[in-house]
C-alpha positions in Angstrom: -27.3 39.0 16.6 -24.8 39.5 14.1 -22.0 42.1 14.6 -22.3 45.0 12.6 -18.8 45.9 10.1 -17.3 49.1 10.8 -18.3 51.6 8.3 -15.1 52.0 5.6 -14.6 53.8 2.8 -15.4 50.1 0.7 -19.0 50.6 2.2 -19.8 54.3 2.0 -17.8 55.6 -1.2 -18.7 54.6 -5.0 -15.3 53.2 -6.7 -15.3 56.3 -8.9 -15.5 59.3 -5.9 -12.0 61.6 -6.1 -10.2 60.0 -2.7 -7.2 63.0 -2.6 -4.0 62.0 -0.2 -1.9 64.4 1.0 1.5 63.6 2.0 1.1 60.3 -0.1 5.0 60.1 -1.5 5.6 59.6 2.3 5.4 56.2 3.7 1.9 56.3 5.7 0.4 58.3 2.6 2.0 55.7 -0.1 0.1 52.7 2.3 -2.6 54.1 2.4 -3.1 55.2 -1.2 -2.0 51.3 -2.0 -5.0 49.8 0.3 -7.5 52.5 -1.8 -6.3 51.3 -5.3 -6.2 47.7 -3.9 -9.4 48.2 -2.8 -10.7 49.6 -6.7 -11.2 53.1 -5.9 -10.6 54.2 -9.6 -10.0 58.3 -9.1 -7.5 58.6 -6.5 -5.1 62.1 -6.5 -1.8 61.3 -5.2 -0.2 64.6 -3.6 3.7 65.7 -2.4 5.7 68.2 -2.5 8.7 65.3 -3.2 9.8 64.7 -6.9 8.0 61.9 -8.3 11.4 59.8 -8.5 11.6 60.3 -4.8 8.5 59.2 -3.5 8.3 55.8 -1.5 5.8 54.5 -3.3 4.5 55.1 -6.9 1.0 53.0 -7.3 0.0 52.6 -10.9 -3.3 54.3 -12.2 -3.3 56.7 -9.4 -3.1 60.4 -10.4 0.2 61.6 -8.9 1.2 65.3 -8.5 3.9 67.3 -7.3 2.5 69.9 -5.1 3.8 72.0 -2.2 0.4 71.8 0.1 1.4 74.8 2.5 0.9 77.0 -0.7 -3.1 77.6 -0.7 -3.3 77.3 -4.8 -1.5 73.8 -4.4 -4.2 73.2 -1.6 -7.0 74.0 -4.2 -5.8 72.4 -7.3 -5.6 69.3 -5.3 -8.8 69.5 -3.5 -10.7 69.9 -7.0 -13.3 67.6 -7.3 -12.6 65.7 -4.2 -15.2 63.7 -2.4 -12.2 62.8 0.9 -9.3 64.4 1.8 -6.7 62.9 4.1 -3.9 64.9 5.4 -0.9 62.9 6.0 1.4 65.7 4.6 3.9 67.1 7.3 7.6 68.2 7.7 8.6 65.2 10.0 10.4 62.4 11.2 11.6 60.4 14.2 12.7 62.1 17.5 16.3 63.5 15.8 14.7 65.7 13.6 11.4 66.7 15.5 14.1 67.9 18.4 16.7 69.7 16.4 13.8 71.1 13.7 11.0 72.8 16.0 10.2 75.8 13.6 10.4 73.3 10.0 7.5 71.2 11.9 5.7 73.7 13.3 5.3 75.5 9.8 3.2 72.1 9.3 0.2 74.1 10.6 0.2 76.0 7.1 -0.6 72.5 5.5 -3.2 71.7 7.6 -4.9 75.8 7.5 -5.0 75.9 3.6 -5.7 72.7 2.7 -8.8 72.2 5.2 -9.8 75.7 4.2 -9.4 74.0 0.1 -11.0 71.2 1.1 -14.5 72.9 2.8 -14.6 75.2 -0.7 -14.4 72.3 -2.6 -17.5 70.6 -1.4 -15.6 67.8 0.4 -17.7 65.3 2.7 -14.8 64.5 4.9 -11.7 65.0 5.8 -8.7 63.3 8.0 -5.8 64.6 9.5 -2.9 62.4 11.3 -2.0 63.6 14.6 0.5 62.4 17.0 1.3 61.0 20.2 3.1 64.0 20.9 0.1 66.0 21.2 -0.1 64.9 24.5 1.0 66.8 27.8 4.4 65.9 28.3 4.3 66.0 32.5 2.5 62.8 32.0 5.3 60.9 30.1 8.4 61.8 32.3 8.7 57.9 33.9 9.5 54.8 32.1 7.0 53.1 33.4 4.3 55.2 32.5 0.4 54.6 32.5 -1.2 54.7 29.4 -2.4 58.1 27.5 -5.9 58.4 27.2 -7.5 60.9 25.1 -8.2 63.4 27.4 -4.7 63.7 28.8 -4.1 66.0 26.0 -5.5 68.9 28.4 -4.2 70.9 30.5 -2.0 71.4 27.1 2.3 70.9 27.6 2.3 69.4 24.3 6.0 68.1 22.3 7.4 71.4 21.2 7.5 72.3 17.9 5.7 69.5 16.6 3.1 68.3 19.3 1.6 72.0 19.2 1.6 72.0 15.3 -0.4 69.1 15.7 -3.0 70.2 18.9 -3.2 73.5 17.0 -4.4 71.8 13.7 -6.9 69.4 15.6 -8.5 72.8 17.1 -9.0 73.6 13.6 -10.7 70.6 12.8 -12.9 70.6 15.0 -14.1 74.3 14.4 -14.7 73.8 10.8 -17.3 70.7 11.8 -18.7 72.8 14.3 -18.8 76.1 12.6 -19.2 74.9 9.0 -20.1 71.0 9.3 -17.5 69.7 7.5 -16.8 66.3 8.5 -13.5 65.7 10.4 -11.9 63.1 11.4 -8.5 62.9 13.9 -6.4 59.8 14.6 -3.4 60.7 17.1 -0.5 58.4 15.7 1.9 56.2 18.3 5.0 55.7 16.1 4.4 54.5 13.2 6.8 51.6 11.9 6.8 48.6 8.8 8.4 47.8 5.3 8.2 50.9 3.1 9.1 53.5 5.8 11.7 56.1 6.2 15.3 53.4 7.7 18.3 55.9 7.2 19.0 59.6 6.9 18.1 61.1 9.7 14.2 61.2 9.9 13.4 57.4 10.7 11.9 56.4 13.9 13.4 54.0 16.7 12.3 50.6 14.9 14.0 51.2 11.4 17.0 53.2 12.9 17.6 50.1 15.0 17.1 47.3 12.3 19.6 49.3 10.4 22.2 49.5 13.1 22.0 45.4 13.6 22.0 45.2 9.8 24.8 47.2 9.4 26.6 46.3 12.5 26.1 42.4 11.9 27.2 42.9 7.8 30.3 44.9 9.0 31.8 42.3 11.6 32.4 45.3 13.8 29.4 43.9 16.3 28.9 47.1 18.3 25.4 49.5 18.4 25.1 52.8 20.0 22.0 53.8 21.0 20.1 57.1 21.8 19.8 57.9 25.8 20.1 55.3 28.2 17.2 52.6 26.4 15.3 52.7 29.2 12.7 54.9 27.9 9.7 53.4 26.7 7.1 53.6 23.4 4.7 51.8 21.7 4.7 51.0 18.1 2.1 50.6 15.2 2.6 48.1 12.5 1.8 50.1 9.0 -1.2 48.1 8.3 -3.0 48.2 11.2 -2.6 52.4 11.1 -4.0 52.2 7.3 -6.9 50.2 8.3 -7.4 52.1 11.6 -7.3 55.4 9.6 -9.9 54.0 7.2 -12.4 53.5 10.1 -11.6 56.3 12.3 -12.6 58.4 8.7 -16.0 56.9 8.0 -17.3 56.7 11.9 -20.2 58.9 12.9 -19.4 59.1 16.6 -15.7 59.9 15.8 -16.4 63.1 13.4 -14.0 65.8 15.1 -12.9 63.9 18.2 -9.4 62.9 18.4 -8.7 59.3 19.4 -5.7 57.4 19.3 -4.4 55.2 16.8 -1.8 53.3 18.5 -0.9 49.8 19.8 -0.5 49.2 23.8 2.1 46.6 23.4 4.9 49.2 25.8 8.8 48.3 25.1 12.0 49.9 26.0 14.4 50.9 23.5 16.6 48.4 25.3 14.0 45.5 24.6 13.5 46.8 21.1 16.9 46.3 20.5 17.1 42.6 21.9 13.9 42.0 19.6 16.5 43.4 16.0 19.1 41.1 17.5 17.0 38.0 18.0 15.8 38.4 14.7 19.2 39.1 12.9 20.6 36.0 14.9 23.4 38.6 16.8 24.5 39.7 19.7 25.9 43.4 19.9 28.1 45.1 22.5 26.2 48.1 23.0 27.2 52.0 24.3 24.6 54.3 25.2 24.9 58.3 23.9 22.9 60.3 26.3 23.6 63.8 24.8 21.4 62.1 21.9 17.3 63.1 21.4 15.4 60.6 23.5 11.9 62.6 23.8 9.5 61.5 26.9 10.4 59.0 29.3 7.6 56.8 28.7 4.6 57.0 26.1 1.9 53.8 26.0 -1.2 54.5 24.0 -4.6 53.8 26.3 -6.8 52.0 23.7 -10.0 51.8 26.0 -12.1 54.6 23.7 -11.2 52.6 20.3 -12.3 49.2 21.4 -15.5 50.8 22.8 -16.4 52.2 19.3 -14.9 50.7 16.7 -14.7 47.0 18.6 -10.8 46.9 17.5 -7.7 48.2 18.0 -4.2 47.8 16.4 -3.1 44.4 17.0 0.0 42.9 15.3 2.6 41.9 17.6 5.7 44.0 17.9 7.8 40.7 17.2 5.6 39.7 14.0 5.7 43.4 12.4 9.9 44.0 13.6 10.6 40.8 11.6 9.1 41.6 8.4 9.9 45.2 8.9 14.0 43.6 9.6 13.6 41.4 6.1 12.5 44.8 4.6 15.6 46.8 5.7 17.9 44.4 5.5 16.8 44.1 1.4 17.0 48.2 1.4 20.9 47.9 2.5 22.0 45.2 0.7 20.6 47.1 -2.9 22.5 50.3 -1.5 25.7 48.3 -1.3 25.0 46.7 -4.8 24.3 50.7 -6.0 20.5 49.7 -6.7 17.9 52.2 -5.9 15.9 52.7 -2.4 13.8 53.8 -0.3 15.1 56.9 2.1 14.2 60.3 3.0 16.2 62.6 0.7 13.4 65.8 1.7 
């Protein structure tokens, strides 16, 4: 018997429903509105609070505004017409700027409340919000060598402060509004995110692009040293960009995933030690390194358990950390060379 396609937004929308992205001058909102318009959605509403010049991505023929969504008219000028709204809009970055900026991502939460609230008043079918890893109770993530997080570990609640409680908080309200309005939801609970297009200097990038960077820089300067945050040892997974775009895509348009969390991760674990190796192997150099443990580290330990996701969905995020580094490496490596040359490029300048 053959085996039935997940449902996607290809097989359940017409080409000319209003898809709206929130957060989509950010690097998982520009990839995802790219894989919509690649797709031939025709009305897609591009949304951030960035200046246009300033967003990662700019995909011609999509509508793009400049909207703060944590204002509730922003929320409903966007939400006009929609058919699906997707919620990738957050104050965020890697584990720098969630530590040292608690209150700016917890006043994420006003995104989420207004624009859900736009959303169900506009008549929308469905509705996605990204979640996090850092959701999940952090007394389970204190070893490097730590089992993987299942969905359920997320209770009893010791969530990332700041930002993980932002991000349980607006999954609770989720869920209510399918339960107490039947609104569709759907939750996908990020595991660090990473690829070409993302956030690589400035303060907000995430372990993989901080690190190409370093090797990059390191390697291009002749000064062949690295400093790195804690002691490496600790230990993440990490998502390739277009396996999280696709994954979002089918997480949104599954019936027995409408206001359930699940994660959205891959399982390949790595220390920060091995991640670096990985940059080095790729850029063809060895670095002396030092290790700065007054830095942010976050958990010990964080693995994504990806049992529930192959049960429904019959996939899971699969590119391998070495494949994705590489191309993510090239990417980077491009993005420095054009800042030496004074060309344009892609940073966080929020």
């Amino acid at each position: 018997m053959a085996t039935r396609k997940p449902a996607t937004a290809a097989t359940m929308r017409n080409k000319d429903d209003l898809i709206v992205i929130g957060g989509a001058g950010g690097f998982i909102g520009g990839a995802l509105t790219r894989r919509f318009h690649d797709q031939g959605f025709a009305r897609i509403r591009a949304v951030d609070k960035k200046p246009l010049p300033r967003w990662y991505q700019r995909v011609p023929g999509v509508e793009s505004l400049c909207l703060d969504l944590s204002d509730p008219g922003a929320c409903e000028r966007a939400c006009e017409g929609a058919v699906e709204v997707y919620n990738l809009a957050a104050d965020m970055g890697g584990m720098g700027f969630i530590e040292r900026f608690r209150i700016e991502c917890l006043r994420s939460i006003l995104i989420n409340t207004n624009l859900i609230e736009a959303a169900y008043r506009a008549g929308v079918d469905r509705y996605f919000f990204a979640s996090s890893a850092c959701a999940y109770n952090t007394l389970l993530q204190q070893d490097p060598d730590v089992r993987a997080l299942k969905e359920s570990d997320a209770y009893p609640a010791m969530a990332e402060r700041g930002y993980g409680w932002e991000k349980l908080m607006s999954e609770m309200v989720c869920q209510e509004y399918t339960a107490e309005r039947g609104m569709k939801t759907a939750i996908a609970r990020f595991h660090n995110v990473y690829g070409p297009w993302g956030t690589w200097d400035g303060g907000r990038e995430k372990a993989p692009a901080a690190i190409c960077r370093k090797v990059i820089e390191a390697k291009g300067s002749g000064d062949h040293r690295i400093t790195i945050w804690g002691d490496g040892t600790q230990t993440r997974s990490f998502m390739y960009i277009d396996d999280c775009v696709l994954g979002i895509d089918r997480i949104m348009h599954c019936e027995r995933l409408v206001a359930t969390p699940i994660n959205l991760g891959s399982d390949e674990l790595v220390s920060i030690n091995d991640l670096v190796s990985l940059a080095e192997s790729i850029g063809g150099v060895r670095l002396k390194r030092s290790y700065d443990p007054g830095a942010p580290r976050g958990v010990a330990g964080r693995n994504s358990d990806n049992t529930m996701i192959r049960s429904i969905l019959g996939w899971e995020p699969g590119t391998p950390l070495r494949a994705g580094l590489a191309k993510t490496y090239r990417w980077i490596e491009g993005q420095v060379r054009d800042r030496r040359a004074g060309r344009h490029t892609v940073k966080d300048e929020a």
